[in-house]
C-alpha positions as a Python dict, from the first residue, in 0.01 Angstrom:
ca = {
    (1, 'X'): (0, 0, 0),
    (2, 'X'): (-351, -154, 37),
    (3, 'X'): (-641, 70, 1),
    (4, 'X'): (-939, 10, 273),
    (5, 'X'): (-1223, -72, 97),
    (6, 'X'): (-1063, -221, -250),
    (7, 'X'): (-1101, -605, -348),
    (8, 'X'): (-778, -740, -370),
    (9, 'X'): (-658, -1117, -456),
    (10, 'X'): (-465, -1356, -240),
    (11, 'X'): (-141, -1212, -366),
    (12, 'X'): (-174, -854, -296),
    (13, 'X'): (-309, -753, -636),
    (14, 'X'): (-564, -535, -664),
    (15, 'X'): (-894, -624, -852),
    (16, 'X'): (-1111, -384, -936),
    (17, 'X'): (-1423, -542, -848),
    (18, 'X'): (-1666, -225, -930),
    (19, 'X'): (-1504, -290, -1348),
    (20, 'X'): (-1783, -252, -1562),
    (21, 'X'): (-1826, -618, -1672),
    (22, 'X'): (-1831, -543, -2010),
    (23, 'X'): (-1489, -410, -2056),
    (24, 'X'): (-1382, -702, -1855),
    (25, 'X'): (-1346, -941, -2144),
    (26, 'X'): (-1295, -602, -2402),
    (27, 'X'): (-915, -610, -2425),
    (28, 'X'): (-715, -996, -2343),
    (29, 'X'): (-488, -768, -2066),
    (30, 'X'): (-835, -702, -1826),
    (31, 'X'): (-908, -1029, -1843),
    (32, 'X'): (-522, -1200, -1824),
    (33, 'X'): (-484, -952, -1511),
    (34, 'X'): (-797, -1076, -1316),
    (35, 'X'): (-724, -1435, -1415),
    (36, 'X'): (-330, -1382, -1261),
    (37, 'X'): (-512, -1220, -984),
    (38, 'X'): (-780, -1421, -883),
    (39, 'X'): (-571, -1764, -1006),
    (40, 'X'): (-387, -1839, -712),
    (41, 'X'): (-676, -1764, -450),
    (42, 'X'): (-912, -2056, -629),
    (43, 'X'): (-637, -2280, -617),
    (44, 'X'): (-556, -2205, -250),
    (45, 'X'): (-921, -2274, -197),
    (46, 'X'): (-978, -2584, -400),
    (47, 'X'): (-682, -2787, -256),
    (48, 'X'): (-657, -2620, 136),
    (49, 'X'): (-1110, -2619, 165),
    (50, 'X'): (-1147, -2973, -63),
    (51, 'X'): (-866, -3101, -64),
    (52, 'X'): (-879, -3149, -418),
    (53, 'X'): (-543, -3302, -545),
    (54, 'X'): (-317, -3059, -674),
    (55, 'X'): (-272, -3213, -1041),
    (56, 'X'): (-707, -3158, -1061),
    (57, 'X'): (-706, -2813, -946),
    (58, 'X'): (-607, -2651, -1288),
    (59, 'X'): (-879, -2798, -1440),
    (60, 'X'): (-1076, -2673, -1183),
    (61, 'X'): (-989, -2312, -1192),
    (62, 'X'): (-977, -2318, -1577),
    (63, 'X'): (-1350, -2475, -1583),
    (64, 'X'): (-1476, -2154, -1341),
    (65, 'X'): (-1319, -1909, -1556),
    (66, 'X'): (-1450, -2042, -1867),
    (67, 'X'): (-1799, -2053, -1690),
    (68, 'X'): (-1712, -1684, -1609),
    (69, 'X'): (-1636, -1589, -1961),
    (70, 'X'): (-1980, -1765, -2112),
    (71, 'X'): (-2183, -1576, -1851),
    (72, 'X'): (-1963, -1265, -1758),
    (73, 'X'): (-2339, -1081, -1851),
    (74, 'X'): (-2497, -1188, -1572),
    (75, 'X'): (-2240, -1145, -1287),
    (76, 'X'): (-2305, -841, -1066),
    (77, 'X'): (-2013, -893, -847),
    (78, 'X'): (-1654, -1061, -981),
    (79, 'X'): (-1513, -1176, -619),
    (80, 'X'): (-1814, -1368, -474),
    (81, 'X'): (-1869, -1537, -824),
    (82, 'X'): (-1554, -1663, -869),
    (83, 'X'): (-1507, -1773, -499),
    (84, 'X'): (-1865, -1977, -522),
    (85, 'X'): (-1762, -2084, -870),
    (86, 'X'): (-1460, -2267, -736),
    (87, 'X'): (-1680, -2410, -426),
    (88, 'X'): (-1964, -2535, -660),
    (89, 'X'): (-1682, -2670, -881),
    (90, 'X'): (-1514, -2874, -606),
    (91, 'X'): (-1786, -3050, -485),
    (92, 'X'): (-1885, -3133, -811),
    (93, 'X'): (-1546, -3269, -863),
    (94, 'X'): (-1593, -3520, -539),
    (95, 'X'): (-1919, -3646, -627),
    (96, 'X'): (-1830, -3705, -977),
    (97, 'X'): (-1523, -3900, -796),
    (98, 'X'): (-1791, -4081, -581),
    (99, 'X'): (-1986, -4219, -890),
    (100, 'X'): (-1736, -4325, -1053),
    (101, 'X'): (-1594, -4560, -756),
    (102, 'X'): (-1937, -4723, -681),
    (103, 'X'): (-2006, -4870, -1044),
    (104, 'X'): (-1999, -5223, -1064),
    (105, 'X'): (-1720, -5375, -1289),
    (106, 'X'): (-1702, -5699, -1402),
    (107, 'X'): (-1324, -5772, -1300),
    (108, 'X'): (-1287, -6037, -1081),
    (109, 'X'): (-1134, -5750, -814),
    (110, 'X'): (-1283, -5476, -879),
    (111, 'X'): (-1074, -5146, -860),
    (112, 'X'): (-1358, -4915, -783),
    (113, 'X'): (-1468, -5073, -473),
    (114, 'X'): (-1170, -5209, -275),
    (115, 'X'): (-1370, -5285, 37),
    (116, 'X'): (-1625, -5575, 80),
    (117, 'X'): (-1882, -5322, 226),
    (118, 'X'): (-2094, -5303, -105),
    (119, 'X'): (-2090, -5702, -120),
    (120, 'X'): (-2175, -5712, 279),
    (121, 'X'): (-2472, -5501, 209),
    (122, 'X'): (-2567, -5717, -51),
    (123, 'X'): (-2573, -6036, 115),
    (124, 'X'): (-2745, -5835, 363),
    (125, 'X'): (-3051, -5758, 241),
    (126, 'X'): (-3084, -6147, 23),
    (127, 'X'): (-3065, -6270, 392),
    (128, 'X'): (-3359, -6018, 542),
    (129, 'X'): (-3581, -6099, 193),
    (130, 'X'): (-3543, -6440, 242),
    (131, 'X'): (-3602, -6468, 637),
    (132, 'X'): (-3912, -6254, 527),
    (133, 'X'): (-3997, -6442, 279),
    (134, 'X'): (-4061, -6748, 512),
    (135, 'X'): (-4344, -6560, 663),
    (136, 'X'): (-4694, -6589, 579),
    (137, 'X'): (-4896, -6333, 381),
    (138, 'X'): (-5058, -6215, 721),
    (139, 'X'): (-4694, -6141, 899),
    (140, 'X'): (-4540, -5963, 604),
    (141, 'X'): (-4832, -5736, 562),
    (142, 'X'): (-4862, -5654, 918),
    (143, 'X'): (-4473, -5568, 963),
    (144, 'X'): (-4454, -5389, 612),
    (145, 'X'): (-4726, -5168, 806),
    (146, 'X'): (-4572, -5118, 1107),
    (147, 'X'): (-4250, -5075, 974),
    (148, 'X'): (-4226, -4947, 616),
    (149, 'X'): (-4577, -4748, 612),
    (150, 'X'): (-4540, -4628, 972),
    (151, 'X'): (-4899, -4750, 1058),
    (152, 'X'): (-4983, -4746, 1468),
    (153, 'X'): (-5077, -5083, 1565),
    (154, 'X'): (-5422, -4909, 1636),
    (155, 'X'): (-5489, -4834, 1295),
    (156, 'X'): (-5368, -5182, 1186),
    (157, 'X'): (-5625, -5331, 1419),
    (158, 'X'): (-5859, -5119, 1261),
    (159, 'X'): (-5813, -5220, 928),
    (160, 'X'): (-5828, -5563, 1025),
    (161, 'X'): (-6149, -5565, 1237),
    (162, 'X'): (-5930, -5700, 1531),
    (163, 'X'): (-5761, -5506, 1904),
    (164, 'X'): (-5450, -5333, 1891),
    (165, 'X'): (-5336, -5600, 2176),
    (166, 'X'): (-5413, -5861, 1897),
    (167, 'X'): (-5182, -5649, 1645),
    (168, 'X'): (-4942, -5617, 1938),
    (169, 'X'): (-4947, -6021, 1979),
    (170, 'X'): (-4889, -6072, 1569),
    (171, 'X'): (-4626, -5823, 1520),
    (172, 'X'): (-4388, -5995, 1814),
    (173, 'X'): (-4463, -6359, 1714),
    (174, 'X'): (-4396, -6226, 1340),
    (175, 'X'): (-4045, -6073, 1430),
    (176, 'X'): (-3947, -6359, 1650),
    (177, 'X'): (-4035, -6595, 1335),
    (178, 'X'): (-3802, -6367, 1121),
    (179, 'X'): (-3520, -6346, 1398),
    (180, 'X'): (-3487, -6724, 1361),
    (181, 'X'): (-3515, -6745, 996),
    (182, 'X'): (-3272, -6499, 944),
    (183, 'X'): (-3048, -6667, 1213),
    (184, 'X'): (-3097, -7007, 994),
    (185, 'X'): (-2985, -6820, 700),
    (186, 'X'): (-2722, -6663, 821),
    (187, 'X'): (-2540, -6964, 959),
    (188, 'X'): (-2627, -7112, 583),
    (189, 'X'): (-2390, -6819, 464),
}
């Protein structure tokens, strides 16, 4: 029968979370019963809350109680470090996975990026620094301003001993000149 107040683990075991943490690790049995205890519930939550695949999630739960064992010192509380261990250890796991599948390779198809996005975006921004680069020292600054350094056209103006209608004028004839530019390069492509 379950007591009220008592920590137990997804199975119905109960896991005395008050243990002093010394005595945890004292005798293999303490430890082999919280690790049977506690075992299941991580894996629940690393495949069911991350959907970490089920041949990783070993690993996983092997990895937190290691962790546990090296620092079993400074734990105050066994249930909420072992649940935020897994947690911690499963979104490490994805953006490890995310790394890996956005380095470059030198295949000629390249397995860790199966979509053309990463090439799109490349071409992408050649195009925009070359259109740009068809505009004259004055336009480039004067965007780069507006755009990149957040400058109001007032302060441009300013800076330039000129009106803010002025600016106004430059930075529309500027981005019409790199509309068609970019257009021209574009159809190149």
């Amino acid at each position: 029968m379950l007591q009220a107040g008592a920590m137990y683990a997804s199975d119905g075991v109960p896991v005395a979370n008050s243990v002093p943490l010394g005595s945890v690790c004292a005798d293999d049995t303490t430890f082999e019963a919280l690790y049977n205890a506690y075992r299941p519930l991580l894996r629940k939550i690393a495949v069911r809350k991350f959907n970490i695949p089920r041949a990783d999630v070993d690993v996983l739960v092997h990895d937190v109680f290691t962790t546990f064992l090296a620092h079993q010192e400074r734990v105050r509380e066994i249930h909420p470090y072992l649940i935020g261990g897994i947690c911690n250890a499963a979104r490490d796991y994805w953006r490890k996975a995310d790394r890996e599948q956005g380095i470059f390779c030198n295949d000629e198809t390249c397995l860790a990026s199966p979509d053309d996005a990463l090439l799109n975006s490349v071409i992408e921004t050649l195009l925009v620094r070359s259109a740009l680069g068809t505009l004259g020292a004055s336009c480039r600054d004067a965007l780069h301003r507006f755009y990149v350094e957040g400058e109001t056209a007032t302060a441009i103006a300013e800076a330039r001993s000129t009106t803010q209608g002025s600016i106004l004028r430059l930075l529309h004839y500027c981005r019409e000149r790199a509309r068609a530019a970019y257009r021209a390069l574009h159809e190149e492509h």
